[in-house]
C-alpha positions as a Markdown table, in Angstrom:
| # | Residue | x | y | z |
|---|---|---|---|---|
| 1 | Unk | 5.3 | 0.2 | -17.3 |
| 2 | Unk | 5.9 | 3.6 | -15.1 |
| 3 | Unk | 8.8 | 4.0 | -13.2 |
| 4 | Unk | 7.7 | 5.5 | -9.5 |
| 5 | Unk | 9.6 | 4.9 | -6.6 |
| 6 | Unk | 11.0 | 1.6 | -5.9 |
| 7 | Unk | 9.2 | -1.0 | -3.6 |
| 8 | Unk | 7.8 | -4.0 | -3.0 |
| 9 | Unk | 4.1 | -5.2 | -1.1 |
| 10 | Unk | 3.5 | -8.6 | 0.7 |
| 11 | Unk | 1.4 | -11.4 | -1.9 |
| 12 | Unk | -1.7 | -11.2 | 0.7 |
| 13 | Unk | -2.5 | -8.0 | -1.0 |
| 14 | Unk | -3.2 | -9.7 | -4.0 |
| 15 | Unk | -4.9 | -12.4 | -2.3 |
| 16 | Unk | -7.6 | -10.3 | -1.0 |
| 17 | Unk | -7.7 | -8.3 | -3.7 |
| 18 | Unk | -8.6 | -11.2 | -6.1 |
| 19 | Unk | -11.3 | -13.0 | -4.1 |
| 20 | Unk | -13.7 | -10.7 | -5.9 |
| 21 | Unk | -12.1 | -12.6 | -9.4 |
| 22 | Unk | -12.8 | -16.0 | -7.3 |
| 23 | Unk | -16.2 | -15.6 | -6.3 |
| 24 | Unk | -17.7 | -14.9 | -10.0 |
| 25 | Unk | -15.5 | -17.7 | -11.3 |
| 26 | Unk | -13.0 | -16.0 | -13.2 |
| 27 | Unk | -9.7 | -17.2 | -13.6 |
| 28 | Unk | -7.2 | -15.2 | -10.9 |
| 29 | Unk | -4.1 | -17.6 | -12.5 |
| 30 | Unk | -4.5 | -15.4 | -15.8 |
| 31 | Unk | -4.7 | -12.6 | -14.5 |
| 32 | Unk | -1.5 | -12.5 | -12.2 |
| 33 | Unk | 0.4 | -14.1 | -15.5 |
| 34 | Unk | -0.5 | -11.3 | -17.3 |
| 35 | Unk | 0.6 | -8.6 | -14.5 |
| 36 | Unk | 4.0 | -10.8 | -14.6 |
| 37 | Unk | 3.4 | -12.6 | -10.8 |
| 38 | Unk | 3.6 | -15.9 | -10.6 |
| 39 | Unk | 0.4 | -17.9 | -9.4 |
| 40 | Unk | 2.7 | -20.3 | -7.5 |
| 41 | Unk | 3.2 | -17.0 | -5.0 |
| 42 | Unk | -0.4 | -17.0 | -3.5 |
| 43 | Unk | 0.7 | -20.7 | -1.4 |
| 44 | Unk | 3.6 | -18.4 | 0.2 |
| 45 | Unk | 2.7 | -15.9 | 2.5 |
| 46 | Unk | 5.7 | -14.7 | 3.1 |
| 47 | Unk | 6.2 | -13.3 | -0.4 |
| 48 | Unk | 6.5 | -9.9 | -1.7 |
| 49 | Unk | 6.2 | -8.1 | -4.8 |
| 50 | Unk | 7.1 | -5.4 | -7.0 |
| 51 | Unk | 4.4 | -2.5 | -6.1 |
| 52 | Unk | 4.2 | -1.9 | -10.1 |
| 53 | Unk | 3.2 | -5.5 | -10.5 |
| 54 | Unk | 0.7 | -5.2 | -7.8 |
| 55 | Unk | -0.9 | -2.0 | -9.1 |
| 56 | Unk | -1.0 | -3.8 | -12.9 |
| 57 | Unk | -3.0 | -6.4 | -11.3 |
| 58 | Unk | -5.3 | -3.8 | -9.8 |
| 59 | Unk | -6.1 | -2.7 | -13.0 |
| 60 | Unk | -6.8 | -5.9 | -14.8 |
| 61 | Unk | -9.0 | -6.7 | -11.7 |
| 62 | Unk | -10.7 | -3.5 | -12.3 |
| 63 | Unk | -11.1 | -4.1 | -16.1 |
| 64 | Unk | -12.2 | -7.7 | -16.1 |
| 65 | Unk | -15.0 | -7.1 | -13.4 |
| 66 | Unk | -15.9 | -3.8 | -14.2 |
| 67 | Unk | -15.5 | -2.5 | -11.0 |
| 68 | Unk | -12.5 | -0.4 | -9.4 |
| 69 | Unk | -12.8 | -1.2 | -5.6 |
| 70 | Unk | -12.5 | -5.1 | -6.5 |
| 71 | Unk | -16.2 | -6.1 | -5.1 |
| 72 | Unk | -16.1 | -4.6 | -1.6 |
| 73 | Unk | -19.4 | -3.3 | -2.0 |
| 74 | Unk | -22.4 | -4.4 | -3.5 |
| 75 | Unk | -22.8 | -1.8 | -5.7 |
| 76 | Unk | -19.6 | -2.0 | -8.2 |
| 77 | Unk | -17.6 | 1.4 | -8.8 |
| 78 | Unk | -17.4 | 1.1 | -12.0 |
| 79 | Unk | -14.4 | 1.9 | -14.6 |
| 80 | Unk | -13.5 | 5.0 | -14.8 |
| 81 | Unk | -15.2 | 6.0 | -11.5 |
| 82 | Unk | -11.7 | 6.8 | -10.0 |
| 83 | Unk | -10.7 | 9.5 | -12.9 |
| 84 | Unk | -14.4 | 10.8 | -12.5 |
| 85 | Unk | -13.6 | 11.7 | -8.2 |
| 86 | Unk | -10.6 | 13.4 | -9.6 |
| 87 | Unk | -11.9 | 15.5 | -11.9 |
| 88 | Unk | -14.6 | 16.1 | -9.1 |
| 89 | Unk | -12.4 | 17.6 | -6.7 |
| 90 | Unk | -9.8 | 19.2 | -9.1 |
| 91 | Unk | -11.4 | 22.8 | -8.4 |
| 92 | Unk | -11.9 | 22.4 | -4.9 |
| 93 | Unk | -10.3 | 25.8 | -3.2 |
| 94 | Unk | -8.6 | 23.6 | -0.6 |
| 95 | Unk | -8.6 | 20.3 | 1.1 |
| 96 | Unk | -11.3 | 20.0 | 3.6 |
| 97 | Unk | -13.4 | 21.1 | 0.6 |
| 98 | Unk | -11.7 | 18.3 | -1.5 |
| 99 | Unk | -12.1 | 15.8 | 0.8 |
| 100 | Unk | -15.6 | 16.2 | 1.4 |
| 101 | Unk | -16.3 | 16.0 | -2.4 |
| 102 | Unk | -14.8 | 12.7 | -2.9 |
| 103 | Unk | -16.6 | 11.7 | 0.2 |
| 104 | Unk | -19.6 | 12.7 | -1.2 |
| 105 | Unk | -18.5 | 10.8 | -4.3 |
| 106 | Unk | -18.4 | 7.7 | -2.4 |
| 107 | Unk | -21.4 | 7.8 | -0.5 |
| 108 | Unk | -23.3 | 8.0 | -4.1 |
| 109 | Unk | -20.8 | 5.3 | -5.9 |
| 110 | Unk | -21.2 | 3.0 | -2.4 |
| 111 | Unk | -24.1 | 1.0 | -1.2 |
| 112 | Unk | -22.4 | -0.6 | 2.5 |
| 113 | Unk | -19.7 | 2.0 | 3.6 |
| 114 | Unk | -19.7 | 5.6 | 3.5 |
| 115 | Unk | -16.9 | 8.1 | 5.2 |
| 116 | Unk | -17.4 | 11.2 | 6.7 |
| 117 | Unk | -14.9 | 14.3 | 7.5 |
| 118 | Unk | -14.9 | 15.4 | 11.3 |
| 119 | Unk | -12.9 | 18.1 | 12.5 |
| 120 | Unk | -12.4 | 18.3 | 15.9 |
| 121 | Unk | -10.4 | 21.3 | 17.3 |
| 122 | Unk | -6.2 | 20.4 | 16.2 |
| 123 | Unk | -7.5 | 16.7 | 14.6 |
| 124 | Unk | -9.4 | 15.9 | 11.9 |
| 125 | Unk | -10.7 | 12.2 | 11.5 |
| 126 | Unk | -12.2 | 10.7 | 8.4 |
| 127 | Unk | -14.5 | 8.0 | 10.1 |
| 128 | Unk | -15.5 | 5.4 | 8.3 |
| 129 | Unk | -19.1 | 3.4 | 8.7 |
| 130 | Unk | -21.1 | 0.3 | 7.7 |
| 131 | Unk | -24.5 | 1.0 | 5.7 |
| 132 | Unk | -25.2 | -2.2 | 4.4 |
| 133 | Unk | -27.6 | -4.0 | 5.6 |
| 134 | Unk | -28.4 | -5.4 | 9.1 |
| 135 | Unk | -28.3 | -9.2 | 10.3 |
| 136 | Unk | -32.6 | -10.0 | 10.6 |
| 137 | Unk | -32.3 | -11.2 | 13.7 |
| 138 | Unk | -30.5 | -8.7 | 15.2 |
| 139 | Unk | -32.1 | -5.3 | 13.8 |
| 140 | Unk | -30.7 | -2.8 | 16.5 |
| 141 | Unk | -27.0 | -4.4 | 16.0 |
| 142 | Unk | -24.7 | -2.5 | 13.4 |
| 143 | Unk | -24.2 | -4.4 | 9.9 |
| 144 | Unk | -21.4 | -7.1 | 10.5 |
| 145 | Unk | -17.8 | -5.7 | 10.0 |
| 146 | Unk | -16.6 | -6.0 | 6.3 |
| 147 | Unk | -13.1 | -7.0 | 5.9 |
| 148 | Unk | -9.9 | -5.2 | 6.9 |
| 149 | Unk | -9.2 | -5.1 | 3.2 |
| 150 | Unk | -12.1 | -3.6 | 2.4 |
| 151 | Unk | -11.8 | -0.3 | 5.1 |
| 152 | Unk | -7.8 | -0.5 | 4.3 |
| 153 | Unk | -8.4 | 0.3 | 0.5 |
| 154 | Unk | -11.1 | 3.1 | 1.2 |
| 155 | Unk | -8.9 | 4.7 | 3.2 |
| 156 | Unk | -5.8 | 4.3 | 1.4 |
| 157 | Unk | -7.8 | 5.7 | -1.8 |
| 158 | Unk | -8.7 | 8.4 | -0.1 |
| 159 | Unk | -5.5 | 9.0 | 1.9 |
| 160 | Unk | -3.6 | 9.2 | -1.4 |
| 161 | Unk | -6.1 | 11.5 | -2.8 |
| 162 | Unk | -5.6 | 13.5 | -0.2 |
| 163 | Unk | -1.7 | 13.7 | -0.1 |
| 164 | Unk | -1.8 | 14.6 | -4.2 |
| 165 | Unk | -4.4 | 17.5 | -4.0 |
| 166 | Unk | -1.8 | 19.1 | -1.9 |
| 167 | Unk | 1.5 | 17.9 | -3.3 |
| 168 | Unk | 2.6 | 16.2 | 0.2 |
| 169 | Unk | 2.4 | 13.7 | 2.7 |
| 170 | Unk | -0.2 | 13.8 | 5.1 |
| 171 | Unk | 1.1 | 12.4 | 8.5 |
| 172 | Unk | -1.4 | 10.2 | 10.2 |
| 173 | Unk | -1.5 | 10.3 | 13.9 |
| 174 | Unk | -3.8 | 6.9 | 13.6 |
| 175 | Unk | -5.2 | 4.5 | 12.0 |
| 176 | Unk | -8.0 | 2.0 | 13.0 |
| 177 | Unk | -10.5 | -0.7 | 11.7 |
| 178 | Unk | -13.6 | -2.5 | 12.8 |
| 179 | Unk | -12.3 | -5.7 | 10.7 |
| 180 | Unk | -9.7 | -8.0 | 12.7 |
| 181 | Unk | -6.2 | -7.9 | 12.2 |
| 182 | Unk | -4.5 | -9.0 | 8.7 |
| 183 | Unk | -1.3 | -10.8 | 8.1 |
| 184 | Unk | -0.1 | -8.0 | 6.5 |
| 185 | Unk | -1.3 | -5.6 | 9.5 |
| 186 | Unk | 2.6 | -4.6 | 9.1 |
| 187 | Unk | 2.5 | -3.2 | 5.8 |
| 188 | Unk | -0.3 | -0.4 | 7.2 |
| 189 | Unk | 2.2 | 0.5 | 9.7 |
| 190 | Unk | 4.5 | 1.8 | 6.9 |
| 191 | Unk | 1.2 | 2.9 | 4.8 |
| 192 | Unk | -0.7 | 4.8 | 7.6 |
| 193 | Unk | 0.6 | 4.9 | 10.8 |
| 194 | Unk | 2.5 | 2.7 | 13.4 |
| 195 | Unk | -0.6 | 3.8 | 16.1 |
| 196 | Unk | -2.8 | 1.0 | 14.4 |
| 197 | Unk | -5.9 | -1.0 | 16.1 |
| 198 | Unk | -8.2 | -3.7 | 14.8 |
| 199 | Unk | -11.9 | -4.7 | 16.0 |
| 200 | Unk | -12.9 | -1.4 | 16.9 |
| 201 | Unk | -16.2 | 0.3 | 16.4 |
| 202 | Unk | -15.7 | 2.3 | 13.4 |
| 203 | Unk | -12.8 | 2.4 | 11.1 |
| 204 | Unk | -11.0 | 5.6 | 10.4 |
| 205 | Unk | -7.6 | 7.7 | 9.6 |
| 206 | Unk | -6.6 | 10.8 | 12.4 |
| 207 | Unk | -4.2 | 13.3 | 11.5 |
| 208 | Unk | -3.7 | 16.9 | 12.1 |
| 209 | Unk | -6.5 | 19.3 | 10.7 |
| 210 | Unk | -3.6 | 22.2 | 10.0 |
| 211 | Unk | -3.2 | 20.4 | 6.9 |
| 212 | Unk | -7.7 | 20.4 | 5.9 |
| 213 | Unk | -6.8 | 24.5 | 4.9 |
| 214 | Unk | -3.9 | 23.5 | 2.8 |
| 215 | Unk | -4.6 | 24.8 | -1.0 |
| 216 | Unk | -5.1 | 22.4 | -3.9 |
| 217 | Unk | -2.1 | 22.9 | -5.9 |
| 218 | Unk | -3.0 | 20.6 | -8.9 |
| 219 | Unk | -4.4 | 20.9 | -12.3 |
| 220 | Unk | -5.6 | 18.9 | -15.4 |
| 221 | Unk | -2.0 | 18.3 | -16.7 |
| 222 | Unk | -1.0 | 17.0 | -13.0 |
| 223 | Unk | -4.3 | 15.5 | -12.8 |
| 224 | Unk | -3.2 | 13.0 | -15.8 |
| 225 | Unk | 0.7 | 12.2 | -14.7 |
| 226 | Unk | -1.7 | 11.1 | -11.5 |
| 227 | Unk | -4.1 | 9.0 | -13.3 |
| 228 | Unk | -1.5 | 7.3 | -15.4 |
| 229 | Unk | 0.6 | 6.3 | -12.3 |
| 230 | Unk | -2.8 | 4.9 | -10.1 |
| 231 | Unk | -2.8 | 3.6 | -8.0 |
| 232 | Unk | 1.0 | 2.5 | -7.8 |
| 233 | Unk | 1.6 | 6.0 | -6.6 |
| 234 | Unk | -0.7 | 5.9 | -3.7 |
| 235 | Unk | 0.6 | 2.7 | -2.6 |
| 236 | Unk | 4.0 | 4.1 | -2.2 |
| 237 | Unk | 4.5 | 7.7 | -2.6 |
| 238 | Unk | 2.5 | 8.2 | 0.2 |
| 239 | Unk | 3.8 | 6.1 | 2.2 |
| 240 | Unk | 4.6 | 7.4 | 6.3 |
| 241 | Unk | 8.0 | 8.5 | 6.3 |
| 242 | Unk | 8.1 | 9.3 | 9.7 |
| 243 | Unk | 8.3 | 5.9 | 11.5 |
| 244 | Unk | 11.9 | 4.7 | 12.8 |
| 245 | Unk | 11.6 | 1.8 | 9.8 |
| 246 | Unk | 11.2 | 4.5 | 6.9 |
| 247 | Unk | 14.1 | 6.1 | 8.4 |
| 248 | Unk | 16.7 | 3.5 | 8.8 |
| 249 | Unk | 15.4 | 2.5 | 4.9 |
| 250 | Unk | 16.6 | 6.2 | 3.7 |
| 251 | Unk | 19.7 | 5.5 | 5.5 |
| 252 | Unk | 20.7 | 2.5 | 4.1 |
| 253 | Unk | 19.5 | 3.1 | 0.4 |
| 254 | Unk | 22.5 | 6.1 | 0.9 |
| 255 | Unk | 24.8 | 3.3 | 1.4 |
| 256 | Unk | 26.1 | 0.4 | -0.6 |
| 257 | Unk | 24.4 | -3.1 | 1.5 |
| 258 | Unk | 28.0 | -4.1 | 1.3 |
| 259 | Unk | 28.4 | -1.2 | 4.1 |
| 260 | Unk | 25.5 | -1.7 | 5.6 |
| 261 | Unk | 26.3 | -0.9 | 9.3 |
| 262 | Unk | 25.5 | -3.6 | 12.0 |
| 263 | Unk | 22.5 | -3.1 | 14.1 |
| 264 | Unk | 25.0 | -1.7 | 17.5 |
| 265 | Unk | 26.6 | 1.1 | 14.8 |
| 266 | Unk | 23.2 | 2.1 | 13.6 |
| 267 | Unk | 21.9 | 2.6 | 16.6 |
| 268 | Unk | 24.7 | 4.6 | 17.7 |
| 269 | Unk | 24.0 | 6.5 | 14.1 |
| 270 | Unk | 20.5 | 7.5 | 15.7 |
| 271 | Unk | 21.5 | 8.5 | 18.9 |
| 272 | Unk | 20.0 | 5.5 | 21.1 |
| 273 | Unk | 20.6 | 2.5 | 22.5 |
| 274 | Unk | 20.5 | -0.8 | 21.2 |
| 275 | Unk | 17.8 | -2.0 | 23.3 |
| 276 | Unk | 16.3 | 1.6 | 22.8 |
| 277 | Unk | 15.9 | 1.2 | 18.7 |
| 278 | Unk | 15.2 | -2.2 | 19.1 |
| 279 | Unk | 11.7 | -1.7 | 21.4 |
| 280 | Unk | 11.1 | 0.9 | 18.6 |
| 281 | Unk | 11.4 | -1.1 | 15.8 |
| 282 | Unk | 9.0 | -3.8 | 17.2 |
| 283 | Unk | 6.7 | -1.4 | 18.1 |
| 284 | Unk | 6.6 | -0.7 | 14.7 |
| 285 | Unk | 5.8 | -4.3 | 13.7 |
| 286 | Unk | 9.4 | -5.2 | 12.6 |
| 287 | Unk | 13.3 | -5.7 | 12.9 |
| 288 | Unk | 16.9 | -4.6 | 12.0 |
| 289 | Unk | 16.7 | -8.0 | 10.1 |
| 290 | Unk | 13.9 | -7.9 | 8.5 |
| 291 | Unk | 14.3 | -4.5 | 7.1 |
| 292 | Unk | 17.7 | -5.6 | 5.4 |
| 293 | Unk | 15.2 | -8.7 | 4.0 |
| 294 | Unk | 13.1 | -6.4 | 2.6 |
| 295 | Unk | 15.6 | -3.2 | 1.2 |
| 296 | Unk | 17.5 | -6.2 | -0.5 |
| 297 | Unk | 14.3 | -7.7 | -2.1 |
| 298 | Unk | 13.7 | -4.3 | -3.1 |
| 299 | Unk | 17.0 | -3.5 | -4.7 |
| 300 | Unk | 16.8 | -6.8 | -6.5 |
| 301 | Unk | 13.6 | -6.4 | -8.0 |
| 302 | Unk | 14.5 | -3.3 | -9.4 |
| 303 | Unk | 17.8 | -4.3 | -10.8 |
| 304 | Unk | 16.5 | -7.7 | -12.2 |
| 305 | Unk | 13.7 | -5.2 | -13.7 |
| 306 | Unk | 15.9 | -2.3 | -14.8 |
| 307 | Unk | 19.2 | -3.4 | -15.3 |
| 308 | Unk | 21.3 | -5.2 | -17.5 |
| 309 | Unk | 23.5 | -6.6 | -15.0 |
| 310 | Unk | 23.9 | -10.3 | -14.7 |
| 311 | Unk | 22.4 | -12.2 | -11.9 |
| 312 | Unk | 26.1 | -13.1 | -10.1 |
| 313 | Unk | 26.6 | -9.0 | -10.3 |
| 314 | Unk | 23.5 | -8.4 | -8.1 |
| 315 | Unk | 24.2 | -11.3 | -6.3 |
| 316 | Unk | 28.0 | -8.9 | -5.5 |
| 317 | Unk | 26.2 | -5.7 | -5.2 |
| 318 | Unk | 23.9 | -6.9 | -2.4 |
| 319 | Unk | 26.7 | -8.5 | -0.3 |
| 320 | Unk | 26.1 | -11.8 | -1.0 |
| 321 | Unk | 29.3 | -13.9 | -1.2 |
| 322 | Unk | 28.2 | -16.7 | -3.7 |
| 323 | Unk | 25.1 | -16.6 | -6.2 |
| 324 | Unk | 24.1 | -19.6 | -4.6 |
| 325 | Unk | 23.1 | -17.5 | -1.6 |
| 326 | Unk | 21.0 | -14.6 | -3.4 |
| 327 | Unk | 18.7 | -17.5 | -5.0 |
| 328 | Unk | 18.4 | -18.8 | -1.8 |
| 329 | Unk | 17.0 | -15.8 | -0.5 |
| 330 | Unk | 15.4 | -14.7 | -3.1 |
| 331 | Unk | 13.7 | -17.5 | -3.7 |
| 332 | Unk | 12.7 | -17.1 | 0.2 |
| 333 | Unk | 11.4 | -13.5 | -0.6 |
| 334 | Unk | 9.8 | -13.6 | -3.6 |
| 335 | Unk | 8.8 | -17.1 | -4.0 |
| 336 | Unk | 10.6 | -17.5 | -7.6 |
| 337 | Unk | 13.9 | -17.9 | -8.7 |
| 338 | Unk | 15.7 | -14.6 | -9.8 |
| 339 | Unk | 15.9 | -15.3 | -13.9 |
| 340 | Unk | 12.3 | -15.9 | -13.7 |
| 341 | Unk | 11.3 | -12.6 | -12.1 |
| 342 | Unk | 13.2 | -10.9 | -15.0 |
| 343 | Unk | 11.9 | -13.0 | -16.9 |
| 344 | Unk | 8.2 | -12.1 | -16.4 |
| 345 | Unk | 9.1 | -8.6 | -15.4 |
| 346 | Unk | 11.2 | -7.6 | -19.1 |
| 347 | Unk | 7.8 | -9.3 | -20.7 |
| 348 | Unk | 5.6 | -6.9 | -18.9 |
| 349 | Unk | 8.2 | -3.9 | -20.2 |
């Protein structure tokens, strides 16, 4: 399995993602065995797991039903569709010319959504539409909203295709979907933006049309280090880093969680007041606490997954006094005990 950068995603992700497995009758209990997550996960919402897991069960997804966008559309995309939009846009001179390729791309893979480019003075917005069709008894209304799954991966596809063509992130000023809000609504914050909206009219990523006359900077060699790593890479190399949360993270992964300051010292770190960072963070959809929650998961996953130390070591090197405590929370985290995460992560190695 690749090594990327380190992180986890909440179990709704792959709860959406395998309702396409579901509805034909397939069975989704196989399938998450064999990307090493346990079935048991999908009755605890708050769970999370290892991104590489995820992204392993994307591609079985993909394989078993022959399609690569898991069933969102009526008309499957294929396998192999994805490498095909790279190699599509792999010449283009720069990326407003790239993006509008792989919209392009879509609107001849897709039957219900298509996206479209619009630059508009210093933003550029790639809106996103329903084409599928109308209700009968309401012809002049707009096809009903898909899911927030189904504009979230669009955009996140295309988002990450974006970022690679020029070798960066993209910031996005905005993000916003016609689907209602998800449980994991949080997770978009850290993925797209923390200016995020749900039941709008259209669905749709803004961010600053400086970056449409950036160059393409990749080629085929590039092109296949990208393909290997999809989508895992998208998911999280990608990722805002911008937000208050993705900066408190890079703080804290420079220091042991042994040292991990309080939440009165950090904020003092960034120059603000506690009450300050702490309207900040929830405006970002989260808290001092949780972020600890979720660097410690983190850090645990990838030391149960690439490490040889013993459970009651990681227990120690995460500041838990007693082992007793890191199952605990573990457990709590991840929904399964911490010898049985390695153990299904070392037989996925």
């Amino acid at each position: 399995m690749s090594k990327i950068e380190r992180g986890t995603i909440a179990i709704s992700f792959a709860h959406d993602a395998l309702e396409c497995v579901r509805n034909r009758g397939l069975d989704a209990d196989r399938l998450l065995t064999q990307a090493g997550i346990s079935p048991e996960l999908l009755n605890r919402p708050q769970a999370r797991i290892s991104v590489n897991h995820y992204a392993t069960l994307c591609r079985l997804i993909a394989h078993a039903i022959d399609d690569e966008f898991f069933g969102l559309d009526s008309h499957p995309m294929k396998f192999g569709s994805f490498a095909l939009l790279c190699r599509s846009v792999l010449d283009s001179t720069n990326l407003e010319q790239g993006l509008n390729r792989a919209l392009r791309f879509f609107r001849l893979v897709l039957d219900d959504i298509e996206g479209r480019l619009i630059r508009d003075g210093d933003v550029a917005h790639v809106v996103v539409t329903d084409t599928g069709p109308i209700q009968a008894n309401t012809p002049d209304a707009p096809p009903p909203p898909k899911s927030a799954f189904t504009y979230g991966t669009f955009l996140i596809v295309v988002l990450g295709l974006a970022c690679w063509l020029v070798g960066r992130r993209i910031p996005v000023l905005a993000a916003y979907f016609r689907g209602s809000e998800p449980v994991y609504s949080n997770e978009w914050r850290i993925m797209f933006s923390p200016d995020l909206s749900f039941d709008q009219s259209v669905s749709g990523i803004s961010f600053p049309a400086v970056y449409l006359d950036l160059p393409n900077n990749q080629t085929e060699q590039t092109m296949a280090e990208f393909l290997r790593n999809a989508p895992a890479n998208i998911l999280v190399k990608y990722r805002n880093d911008t937000s208050h949360i993705a900066r408190i993270r890079r703080r804290l992964r420079e220091i042991a969680p042994t040292e991990w300051p309080d939440f009165d010292t950090l904020a003092k770190q960034f120059h603000a007041s506690p009450s300050t960072l702490r309207r900040r963070l929830e405006s970002e959809g989260q808290s001092y606490r949780s972020i600890l929650d979720d660097l410690r998961c983190d850090l645990a996953i990838s030391l149960l997954s690439h490490s040889e130390k013993s459970i009651m070591e990681i227990a120690s090197e995460l500041g838990f006094a007693e082992s007793s405590a890191f199952h605990r929370a573990f457990k709590k985290w991840t929904g399964t005990r911490p010898g049985e995460y390695r153990f299904n992560a070392l037989s996925q190695d």
